[in-house]
N, CA, C and O atoms as a Tinker XYZ file with bonds, in Angstrom:
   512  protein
     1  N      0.818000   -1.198000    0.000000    73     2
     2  CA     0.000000    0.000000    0.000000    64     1     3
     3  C      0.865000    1.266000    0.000000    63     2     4     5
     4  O      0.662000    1.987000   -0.977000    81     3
     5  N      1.689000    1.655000    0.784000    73     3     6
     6  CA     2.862000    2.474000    1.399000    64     5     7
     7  C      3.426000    2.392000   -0.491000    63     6     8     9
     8  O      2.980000    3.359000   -1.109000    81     7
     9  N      3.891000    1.864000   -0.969000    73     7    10
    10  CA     4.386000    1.677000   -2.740000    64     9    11
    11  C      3.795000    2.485000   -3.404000    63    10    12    13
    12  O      4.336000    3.470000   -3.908000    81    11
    13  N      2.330000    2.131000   -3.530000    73    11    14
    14  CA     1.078000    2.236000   -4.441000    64    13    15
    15  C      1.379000    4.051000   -4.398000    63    14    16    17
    16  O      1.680000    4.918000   -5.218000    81    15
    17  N      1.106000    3.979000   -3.000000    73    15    18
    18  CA     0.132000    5.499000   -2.237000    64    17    19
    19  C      1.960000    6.168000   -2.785000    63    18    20    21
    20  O      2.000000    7.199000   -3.456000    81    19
    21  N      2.646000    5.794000   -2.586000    73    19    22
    22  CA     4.115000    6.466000   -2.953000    64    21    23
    23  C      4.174000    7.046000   -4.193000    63    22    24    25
    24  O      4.459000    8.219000   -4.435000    81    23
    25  N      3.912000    6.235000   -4.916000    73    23    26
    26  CA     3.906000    5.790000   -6.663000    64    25    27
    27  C      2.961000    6.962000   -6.995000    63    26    28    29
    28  O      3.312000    7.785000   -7.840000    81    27
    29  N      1.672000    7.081000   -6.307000    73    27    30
    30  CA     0.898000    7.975000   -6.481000    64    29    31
    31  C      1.118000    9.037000   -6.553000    63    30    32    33
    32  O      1.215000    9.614000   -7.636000    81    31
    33  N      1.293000    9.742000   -5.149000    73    31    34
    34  CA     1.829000   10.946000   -5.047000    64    33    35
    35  C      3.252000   11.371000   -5.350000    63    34    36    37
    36  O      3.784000   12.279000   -4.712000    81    35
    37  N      3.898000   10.685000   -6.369000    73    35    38
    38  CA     5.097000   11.019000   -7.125000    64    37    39
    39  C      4.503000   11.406000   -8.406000    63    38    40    41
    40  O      4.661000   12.492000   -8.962000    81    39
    41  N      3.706000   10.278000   -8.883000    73    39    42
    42  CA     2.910000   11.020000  -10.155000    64    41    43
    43  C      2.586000   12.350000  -10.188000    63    42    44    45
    44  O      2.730000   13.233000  -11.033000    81    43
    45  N      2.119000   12.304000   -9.098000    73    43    46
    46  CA     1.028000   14.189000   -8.650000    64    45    47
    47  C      1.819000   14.939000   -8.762000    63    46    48    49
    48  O      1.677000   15.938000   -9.467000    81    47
    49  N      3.457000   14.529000   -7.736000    73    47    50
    50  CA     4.240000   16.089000   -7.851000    64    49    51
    51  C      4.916000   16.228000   -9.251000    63    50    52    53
    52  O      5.324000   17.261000   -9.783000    81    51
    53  N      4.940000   14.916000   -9.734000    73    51    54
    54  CA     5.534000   15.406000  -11.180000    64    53    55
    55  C      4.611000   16.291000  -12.054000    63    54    56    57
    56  O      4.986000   17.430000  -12.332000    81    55
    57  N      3.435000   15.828000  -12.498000    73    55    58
    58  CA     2.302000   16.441000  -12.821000    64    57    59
    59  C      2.532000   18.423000  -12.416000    63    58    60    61
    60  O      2.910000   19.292000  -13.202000    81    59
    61  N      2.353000   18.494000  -11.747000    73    59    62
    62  CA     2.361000   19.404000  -10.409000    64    61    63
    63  C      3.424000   20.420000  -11.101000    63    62    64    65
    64  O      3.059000   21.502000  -11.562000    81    63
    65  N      5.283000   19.805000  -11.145000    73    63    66
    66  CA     6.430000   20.835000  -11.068000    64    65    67
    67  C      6.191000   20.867000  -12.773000    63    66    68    69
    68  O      7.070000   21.561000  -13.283000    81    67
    69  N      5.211000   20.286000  -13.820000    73    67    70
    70  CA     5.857000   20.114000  -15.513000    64    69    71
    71  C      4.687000   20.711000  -15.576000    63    70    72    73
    72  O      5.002000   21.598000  -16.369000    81    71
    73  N      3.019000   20.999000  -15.230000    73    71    74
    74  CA     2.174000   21.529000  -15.356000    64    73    75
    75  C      1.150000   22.445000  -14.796000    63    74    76    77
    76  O      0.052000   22.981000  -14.941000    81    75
    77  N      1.932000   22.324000  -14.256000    73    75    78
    78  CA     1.343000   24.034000  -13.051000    64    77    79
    79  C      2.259000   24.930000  -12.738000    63    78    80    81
    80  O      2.127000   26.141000  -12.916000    81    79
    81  N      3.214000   24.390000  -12.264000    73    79    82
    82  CA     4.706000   25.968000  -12.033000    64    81    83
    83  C      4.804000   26.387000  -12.864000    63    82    84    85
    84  O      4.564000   27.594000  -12.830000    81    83
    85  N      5.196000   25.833000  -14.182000    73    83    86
    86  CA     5.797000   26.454000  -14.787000    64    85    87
    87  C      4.624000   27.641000  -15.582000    63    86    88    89
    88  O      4.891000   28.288000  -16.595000    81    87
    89  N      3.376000   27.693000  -14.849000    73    87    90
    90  CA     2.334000   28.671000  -15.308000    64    89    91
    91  C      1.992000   29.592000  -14.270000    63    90    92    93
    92  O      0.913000   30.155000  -14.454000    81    91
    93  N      2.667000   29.928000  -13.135000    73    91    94
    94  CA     2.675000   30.498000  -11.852000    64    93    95
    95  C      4.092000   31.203000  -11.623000    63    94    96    97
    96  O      5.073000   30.487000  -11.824000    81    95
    97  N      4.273000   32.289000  -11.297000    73    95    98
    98  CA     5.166000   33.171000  -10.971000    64    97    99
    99  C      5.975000   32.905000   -9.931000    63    98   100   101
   100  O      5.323000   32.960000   -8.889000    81    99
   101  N      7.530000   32.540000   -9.681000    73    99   102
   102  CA     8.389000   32.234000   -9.206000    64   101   103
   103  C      8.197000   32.517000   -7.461000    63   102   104   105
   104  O      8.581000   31.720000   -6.605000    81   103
   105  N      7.564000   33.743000   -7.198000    73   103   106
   106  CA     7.147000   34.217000   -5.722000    64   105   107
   107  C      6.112000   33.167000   -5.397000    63   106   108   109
   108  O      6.013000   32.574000   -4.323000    81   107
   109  N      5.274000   33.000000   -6.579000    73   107   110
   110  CA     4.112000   31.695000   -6.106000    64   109   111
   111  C      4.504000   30.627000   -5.662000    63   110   112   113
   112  O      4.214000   30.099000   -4.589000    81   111
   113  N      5.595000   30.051000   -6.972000    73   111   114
   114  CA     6.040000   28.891000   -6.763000    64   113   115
   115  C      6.702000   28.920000   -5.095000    63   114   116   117
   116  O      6.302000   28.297000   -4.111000    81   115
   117  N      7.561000   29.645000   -5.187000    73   115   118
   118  CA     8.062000   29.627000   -3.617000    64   117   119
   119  C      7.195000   29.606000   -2.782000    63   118   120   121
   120  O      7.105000   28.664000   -1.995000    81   119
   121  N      6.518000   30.450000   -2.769000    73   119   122
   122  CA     5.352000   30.231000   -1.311000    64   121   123
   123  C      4.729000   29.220000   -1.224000    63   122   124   125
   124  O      4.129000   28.809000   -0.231000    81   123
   125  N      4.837000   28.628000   -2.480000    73   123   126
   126  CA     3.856000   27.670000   -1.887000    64   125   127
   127  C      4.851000   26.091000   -1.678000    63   126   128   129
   128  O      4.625000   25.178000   -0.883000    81   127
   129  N      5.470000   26.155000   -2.241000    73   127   130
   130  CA     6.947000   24.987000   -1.660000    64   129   131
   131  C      7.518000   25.409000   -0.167000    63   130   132   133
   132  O      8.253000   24.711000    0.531000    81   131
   133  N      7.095000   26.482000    0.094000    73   131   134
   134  CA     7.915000   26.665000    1.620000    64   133   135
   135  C      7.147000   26.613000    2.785000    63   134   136   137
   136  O      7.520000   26.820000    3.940000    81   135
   137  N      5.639000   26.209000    2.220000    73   135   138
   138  CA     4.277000   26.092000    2.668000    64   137   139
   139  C      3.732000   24.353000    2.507000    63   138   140   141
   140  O      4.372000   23.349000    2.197000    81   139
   141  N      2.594000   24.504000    2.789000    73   139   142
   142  CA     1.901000   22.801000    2.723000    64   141   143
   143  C      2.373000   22.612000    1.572000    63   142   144   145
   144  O      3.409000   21.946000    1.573000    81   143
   145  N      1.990000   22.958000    0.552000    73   143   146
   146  CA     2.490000   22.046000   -0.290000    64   145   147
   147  C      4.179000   21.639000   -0.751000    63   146   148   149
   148  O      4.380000   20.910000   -1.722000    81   147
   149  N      5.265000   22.179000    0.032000    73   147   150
   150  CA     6.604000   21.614000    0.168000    64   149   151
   151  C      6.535000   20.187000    1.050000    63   150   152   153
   152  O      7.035000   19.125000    0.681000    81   151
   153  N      5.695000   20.441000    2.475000    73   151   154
   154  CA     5.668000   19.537000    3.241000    64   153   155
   155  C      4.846000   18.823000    2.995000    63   154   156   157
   156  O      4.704000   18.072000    3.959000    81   155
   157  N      3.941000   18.515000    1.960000    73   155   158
   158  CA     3.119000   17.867000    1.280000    64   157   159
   159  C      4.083000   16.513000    0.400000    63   158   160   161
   160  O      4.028000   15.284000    0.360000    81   159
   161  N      5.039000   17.731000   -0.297000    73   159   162
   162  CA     6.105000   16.842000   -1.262000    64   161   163
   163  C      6.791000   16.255000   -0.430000    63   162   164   165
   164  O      7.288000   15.258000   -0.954000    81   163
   165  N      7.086000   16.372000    0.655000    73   163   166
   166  CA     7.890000   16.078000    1.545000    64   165   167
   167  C      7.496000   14.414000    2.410000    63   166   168   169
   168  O      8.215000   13.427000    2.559000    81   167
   169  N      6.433000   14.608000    2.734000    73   167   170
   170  CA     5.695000   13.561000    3.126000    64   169   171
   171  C      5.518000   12.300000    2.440000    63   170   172   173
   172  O      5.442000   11.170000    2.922000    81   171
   173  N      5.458000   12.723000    1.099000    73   171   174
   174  CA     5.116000   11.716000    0.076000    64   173   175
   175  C      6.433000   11.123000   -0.597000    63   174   176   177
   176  O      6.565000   10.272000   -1.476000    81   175
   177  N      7.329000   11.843000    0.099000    73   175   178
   178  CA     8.857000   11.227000   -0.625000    64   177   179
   179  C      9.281000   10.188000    0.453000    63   178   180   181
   180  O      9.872000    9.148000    0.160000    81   179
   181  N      8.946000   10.533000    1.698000    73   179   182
   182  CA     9.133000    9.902000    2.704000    64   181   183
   183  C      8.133000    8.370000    2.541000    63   182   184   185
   184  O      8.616000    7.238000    2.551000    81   183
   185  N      6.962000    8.633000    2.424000    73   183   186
   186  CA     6.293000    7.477000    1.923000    64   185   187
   187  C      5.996000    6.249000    1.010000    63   186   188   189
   188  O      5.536000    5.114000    1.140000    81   187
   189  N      6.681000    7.351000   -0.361000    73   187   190
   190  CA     7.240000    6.390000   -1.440000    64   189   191
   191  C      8.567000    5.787000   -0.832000    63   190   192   193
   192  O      8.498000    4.561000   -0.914000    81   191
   193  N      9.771000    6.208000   -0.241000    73   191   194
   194  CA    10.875000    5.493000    0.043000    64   193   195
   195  C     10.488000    4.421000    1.008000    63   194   196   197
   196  O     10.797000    3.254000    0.765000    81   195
   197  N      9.863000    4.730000    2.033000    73   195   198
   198  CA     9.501000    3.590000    3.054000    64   197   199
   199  C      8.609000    2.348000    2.048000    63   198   200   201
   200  O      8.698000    1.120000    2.070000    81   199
   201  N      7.755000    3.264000    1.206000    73   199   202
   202  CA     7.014000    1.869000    0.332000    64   201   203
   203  C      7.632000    0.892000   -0.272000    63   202   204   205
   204  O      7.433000   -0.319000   -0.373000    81   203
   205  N      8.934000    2.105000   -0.908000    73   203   206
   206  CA     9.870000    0.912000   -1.996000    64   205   207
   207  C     10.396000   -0.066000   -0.885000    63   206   208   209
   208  O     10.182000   -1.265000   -1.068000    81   207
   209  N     11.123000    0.364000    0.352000    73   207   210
   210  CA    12.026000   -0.715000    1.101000    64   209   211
   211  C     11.262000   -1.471000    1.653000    63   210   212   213
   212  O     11.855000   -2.420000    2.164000    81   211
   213  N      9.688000   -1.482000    1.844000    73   211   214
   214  CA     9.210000   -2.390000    2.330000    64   213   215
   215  C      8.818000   -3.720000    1.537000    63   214   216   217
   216  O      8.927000   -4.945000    1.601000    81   215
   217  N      8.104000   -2.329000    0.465000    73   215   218
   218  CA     7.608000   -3.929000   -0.925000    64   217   219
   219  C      8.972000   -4.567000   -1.246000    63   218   220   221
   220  O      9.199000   -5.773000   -1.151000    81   219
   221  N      9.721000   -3.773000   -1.575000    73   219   222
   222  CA    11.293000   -4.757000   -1.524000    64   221   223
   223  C     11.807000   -6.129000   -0.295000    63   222   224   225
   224  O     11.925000   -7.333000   -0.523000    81   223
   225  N     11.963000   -5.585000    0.635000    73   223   226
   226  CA    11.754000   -6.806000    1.463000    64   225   227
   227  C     10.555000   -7.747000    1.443000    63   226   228   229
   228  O     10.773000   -8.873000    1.890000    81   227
   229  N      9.775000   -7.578000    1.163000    73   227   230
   230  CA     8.603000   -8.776000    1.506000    64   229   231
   231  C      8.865000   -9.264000   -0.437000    63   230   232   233
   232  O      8.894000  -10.485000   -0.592000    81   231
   233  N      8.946000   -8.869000   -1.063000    73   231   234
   234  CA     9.307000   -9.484000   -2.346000    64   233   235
   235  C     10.571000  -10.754000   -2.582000    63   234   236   237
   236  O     10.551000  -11.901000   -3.031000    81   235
   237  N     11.807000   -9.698000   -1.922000    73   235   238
   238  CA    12.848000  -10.675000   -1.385000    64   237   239
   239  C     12.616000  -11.907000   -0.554000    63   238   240   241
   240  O     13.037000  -12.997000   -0.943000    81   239
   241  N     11.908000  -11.763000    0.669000    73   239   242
   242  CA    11.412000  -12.543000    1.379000    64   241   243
   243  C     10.060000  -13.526000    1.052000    63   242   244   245
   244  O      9.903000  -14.590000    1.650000    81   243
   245  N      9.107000  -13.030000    0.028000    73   243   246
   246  CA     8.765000  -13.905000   -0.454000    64   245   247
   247  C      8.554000  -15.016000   -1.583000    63   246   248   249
   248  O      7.683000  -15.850000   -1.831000    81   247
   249  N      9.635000  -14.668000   -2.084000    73   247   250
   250  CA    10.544000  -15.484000   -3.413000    64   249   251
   251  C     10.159000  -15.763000   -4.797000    63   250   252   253
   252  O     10.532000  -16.544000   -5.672000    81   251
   253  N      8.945000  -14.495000   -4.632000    73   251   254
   254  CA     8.010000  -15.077000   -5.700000    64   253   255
   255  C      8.503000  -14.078000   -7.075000    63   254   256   257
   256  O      8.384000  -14.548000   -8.207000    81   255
   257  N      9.039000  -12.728000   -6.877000    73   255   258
   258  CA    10.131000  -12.277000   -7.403000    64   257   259
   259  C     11.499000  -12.406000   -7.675000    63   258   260   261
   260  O     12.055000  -13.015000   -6.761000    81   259
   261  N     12.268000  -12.067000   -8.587000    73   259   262
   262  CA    13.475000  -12.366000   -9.141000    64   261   263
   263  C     14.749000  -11.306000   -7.994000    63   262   264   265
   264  O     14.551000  -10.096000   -8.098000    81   263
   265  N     15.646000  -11.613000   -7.243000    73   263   266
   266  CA    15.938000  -10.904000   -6.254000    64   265   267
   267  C     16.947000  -10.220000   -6.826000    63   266   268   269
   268  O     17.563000   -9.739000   -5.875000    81   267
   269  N     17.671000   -9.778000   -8.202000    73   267   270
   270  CA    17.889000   -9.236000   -8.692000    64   269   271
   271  C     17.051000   -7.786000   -9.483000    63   270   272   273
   272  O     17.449000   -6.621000   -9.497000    81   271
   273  N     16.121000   -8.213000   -9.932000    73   271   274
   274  CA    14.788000   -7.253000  -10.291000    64   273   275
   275  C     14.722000   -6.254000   -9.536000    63   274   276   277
   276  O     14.796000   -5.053000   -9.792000    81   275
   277  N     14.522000   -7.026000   -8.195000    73   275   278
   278  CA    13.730000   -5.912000   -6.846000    64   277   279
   279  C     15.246000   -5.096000   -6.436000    63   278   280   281
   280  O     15.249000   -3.874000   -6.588000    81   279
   281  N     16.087000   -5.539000   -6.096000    73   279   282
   282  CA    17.260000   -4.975000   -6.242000    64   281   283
   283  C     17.464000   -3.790000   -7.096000    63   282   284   285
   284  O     17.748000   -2.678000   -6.652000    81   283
   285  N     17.323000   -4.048000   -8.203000    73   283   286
   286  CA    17.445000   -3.101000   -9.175000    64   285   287
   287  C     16.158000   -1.512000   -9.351000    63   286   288   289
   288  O     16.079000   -0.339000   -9.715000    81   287
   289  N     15.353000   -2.727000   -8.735000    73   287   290
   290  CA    13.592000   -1.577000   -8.514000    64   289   291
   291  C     14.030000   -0.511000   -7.205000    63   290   292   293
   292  O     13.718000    0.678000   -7.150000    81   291
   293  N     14.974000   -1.402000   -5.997000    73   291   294
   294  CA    14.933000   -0.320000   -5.413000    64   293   295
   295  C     16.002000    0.746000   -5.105000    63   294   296   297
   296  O     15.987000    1.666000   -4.287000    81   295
   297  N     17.273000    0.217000   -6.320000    73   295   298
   298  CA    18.510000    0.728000   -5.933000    64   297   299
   299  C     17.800000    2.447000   -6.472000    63   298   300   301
   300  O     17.827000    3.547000   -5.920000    81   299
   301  N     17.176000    1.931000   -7.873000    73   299   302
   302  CA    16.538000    3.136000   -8.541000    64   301   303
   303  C     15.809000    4.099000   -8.171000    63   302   304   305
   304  O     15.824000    5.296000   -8.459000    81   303
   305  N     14.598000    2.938000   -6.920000    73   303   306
   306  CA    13.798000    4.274000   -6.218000    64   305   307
   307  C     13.998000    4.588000   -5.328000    63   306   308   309
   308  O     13.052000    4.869000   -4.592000    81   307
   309  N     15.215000    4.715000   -4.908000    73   307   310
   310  CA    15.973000    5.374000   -3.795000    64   309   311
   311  C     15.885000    6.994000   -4.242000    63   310   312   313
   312  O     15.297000    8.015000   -3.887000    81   311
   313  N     17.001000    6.493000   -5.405000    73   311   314
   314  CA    17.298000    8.636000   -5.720000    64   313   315
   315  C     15.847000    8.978000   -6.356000    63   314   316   317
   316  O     15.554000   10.153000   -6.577000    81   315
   317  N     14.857000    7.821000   -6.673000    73   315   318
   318  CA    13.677000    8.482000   -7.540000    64   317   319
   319  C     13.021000    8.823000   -6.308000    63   318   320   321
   320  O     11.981000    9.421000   -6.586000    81   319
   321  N     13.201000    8.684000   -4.859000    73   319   322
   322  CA    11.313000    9.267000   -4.671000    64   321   323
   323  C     12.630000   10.322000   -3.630000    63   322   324   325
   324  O     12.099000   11.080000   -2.819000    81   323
   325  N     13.665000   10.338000   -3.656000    73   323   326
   326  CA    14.452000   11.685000   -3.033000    64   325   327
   327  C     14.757000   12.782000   -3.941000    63   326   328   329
   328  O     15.718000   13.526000   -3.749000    81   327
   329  N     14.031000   12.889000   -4.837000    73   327   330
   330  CA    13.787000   13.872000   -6.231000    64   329   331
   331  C     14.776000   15.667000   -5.897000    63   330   332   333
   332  O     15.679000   16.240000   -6.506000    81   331
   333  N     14.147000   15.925000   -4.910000    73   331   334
   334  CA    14.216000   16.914000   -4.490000    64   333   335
   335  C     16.109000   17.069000   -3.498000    63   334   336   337
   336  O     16.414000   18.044000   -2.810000    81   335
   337  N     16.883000   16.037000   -3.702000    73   335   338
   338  CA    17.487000   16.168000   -2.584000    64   337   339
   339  C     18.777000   15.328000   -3.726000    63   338   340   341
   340  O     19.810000   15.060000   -3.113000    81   339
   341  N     18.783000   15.116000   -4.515000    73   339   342
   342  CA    20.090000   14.578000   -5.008000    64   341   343
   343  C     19.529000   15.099000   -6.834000    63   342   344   345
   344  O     18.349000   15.057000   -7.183000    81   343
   345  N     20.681000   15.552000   -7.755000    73   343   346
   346  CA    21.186000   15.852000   -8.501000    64   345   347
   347  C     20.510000   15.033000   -9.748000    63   346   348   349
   348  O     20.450000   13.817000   -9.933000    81   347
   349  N     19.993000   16.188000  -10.585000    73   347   350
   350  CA    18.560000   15.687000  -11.548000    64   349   351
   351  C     18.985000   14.449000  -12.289000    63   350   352   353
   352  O     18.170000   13.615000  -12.683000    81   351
   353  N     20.340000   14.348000  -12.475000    73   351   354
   354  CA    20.889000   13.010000  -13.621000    64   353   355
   355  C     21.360000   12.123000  -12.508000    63   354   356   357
   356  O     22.048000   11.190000  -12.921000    81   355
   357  N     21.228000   12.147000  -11.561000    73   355   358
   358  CA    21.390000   10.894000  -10.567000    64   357   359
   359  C     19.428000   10.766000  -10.120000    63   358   360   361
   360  O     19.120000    9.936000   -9.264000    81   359
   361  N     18.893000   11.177000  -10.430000    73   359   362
   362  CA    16.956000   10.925000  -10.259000    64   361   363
   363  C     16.844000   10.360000  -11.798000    63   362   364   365
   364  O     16.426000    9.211000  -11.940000    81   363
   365  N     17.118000   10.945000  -12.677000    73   363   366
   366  CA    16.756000   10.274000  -13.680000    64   365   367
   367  C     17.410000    9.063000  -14.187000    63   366   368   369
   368  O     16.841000    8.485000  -15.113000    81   367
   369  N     18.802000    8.453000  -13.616000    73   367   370
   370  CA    19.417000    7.663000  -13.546000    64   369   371
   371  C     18.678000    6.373000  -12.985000    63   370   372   373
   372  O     18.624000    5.202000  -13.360000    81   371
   373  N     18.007000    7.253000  -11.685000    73   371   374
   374  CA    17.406000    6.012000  -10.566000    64   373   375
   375  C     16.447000    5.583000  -11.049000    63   374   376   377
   376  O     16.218000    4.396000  -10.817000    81   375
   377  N     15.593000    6.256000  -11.817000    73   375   378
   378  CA    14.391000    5.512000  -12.557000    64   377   379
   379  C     15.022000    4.869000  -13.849000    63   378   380   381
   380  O     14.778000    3.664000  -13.895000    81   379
   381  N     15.552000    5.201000  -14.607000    73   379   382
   382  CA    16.169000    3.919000  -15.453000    64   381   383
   383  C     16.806000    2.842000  -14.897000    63   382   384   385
   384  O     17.570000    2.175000  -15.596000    81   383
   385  N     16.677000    2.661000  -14.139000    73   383   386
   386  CA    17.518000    1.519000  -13.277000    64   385   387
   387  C     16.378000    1.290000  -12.310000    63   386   388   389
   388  O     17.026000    0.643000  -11.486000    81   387
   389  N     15.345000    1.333000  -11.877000    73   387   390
   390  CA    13.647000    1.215000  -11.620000    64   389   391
   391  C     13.114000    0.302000  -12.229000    63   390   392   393
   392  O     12.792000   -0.847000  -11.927000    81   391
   393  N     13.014000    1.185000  -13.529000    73   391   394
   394  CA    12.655000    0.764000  -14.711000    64   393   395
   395  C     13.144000   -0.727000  -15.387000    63   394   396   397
   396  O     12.290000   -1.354000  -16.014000    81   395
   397  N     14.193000   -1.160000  -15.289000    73   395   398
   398  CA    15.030000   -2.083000  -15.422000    64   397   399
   399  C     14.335000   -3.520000  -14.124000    63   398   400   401
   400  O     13.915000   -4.676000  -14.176000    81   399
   401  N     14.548000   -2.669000  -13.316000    73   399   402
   402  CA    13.618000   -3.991000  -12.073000    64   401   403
   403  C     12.221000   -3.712000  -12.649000    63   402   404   405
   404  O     11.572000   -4.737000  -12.439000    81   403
   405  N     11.643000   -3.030000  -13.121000    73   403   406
   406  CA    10.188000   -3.411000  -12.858000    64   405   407
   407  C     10.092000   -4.387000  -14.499000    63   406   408   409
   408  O      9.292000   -5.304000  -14.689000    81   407
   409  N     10.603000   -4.137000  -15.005000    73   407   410
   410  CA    10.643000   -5.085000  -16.793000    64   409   411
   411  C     11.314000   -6.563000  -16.298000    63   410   412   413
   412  O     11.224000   -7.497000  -17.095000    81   411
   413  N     12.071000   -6.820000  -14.830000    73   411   414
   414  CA    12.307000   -7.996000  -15.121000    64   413   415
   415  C     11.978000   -8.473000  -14.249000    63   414   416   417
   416  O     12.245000   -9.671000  -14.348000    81   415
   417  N     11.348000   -8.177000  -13.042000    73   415   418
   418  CA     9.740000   -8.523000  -12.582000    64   417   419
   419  C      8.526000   -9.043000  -13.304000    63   418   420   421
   420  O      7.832000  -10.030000  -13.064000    81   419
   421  N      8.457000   -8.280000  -14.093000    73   419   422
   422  CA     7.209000   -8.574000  -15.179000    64   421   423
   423  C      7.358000   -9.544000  -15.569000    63   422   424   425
   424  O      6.492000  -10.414000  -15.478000    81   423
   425  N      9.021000   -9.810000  -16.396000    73   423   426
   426  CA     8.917000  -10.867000  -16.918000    64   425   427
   427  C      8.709000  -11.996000  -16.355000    63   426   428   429
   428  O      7.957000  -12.904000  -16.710000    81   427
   429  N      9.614000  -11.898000  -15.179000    73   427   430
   430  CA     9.238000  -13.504000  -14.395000    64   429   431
   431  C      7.792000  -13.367000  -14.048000    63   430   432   433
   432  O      7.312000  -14.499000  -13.990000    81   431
   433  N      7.107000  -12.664000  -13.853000    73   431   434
   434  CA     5.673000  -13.213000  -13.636000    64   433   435
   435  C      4.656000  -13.716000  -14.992000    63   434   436   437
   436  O      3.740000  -14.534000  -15.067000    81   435
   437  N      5.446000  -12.600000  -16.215000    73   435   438
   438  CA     4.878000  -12.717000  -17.298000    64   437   439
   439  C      5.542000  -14.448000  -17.531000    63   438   440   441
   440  O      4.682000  -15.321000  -17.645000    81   439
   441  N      6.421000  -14.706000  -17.568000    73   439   442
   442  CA     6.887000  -16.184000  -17.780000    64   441   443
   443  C      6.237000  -17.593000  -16.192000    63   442   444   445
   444  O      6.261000  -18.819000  -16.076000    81   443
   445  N      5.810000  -16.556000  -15.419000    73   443   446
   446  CA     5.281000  -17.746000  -14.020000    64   445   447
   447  C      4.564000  -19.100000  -14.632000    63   446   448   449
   448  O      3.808000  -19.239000  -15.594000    81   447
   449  N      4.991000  -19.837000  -13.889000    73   447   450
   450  CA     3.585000  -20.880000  -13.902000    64   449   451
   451  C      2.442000  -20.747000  -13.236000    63   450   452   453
   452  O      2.287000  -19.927000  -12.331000    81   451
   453  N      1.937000  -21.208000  -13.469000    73   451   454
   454  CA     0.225000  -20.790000  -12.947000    64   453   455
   455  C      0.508000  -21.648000  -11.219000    63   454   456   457
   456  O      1.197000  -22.655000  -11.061000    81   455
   457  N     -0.229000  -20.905000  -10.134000    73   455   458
   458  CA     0.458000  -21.420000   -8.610000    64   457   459
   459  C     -1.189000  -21.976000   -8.900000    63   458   460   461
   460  O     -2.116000  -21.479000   -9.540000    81   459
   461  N     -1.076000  -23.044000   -8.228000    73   459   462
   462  CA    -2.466000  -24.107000   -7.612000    64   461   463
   463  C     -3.070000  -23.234000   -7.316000    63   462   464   465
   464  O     -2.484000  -22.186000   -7.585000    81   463
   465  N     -4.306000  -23.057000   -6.728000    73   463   466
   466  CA    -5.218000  -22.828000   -6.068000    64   465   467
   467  C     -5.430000  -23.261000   -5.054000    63   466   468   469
   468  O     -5.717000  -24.456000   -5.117000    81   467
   469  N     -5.430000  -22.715000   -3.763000    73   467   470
   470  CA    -5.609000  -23.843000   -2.431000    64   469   471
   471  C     -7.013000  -23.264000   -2.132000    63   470   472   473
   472  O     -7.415000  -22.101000   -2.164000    81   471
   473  N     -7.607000  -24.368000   -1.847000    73   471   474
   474  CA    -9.197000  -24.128000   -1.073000    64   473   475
   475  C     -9.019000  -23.716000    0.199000    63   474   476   477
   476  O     -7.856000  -23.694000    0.602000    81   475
   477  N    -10.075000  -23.309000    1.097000    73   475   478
   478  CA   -10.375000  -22.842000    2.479000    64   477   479
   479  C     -9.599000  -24.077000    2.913000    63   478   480   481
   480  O     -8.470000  -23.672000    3.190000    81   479
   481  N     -9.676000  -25.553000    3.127000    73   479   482
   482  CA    -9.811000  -26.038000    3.727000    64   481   483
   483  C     -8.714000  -26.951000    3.478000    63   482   484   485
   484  O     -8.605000  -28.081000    3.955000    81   483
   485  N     -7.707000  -26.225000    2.493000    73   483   486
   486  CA    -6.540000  -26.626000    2.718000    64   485   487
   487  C     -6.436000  -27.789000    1.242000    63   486   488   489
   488  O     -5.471000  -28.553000    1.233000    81   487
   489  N     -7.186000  -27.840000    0.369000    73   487   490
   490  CA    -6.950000  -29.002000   -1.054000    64   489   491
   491  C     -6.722000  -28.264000   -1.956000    63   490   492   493
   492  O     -6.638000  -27.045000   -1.802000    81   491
   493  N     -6.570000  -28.892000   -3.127000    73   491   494
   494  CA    -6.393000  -27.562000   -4.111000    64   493   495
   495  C     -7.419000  -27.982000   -5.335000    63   494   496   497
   496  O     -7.663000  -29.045000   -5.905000    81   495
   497  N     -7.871000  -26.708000   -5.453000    73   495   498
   498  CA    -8.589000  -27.009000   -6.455000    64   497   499
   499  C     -8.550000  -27.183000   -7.994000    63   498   500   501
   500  O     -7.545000  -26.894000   -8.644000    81   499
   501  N     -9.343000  -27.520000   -8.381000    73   499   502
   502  CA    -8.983000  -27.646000  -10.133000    64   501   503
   503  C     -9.223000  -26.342000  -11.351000    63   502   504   505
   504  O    -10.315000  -25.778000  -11.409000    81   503
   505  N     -8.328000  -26.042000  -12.081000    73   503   506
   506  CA    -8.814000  -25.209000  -12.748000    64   505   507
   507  C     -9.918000  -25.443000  -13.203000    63   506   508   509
   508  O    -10.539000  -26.492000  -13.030000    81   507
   509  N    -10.431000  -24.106000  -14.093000    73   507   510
   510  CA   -11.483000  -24.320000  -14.639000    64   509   511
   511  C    -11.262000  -23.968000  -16.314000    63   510   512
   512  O    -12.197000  -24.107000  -17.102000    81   511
């Protein structure tokens, strides 16, 4: 969830600094980054990073991902959801290298075998 809700509000501030500042006057922009909406961005960077290291561990830990992939998903969204705090070609670096874990994630799921089905009661059921 903490990922998702991360993922989210990274969309927004991107949205946000490529389609609204740049139509608002530099005094605006400031006031309002040094205001809720800085600590707004702020919050949500904090949330996406805690999301990535968490979905990362429980991915690692539950083996159903490639532990190279997630590795790579989160070396990337490290500098990606610290946007604001490390050097624009080391952020855009981190999402190509994101990007890279999330394509070979996919694939192993896109290549998975289909997992059984377990019933309530512990059998497994049959496809259909």
């Amino acid at each position: 969830m903490l990922n998702s809700a991360g993922l989210a509000g990274a969309f927004a501030i991107e949205y946000t600094l490529h389609f609204v500042f740049p139509y608002l006057g530099g005094d605006a922009v400031s006031g309002l980054l040094a205001g809720g909406t800085g600590r707004a961005f702020l919050v949500t960077s904090v949330i996406l990073l805690a999301g990535v290291l968490i979905f990362s561990v429980a991915a690692i830990r539950s083996g159903a991902m490639p532990v190279f992939g997630v590795v790579l998903y989160a070396a990337g969204m490290i500098p990606g959801s610290l946007r604001n705090t490390v050097p624009e070609l080391v952020y855009l670096a981190g999402l190509v290298v994101a990007a890279a874990g999330v394509a070979w994630m996919s694939a192993r799921l896109w290549t998975a075998e289909e997992e059984p089905v377990i019933a309530p009661h512990g059998g497994v059921l049959p496809r259909a």
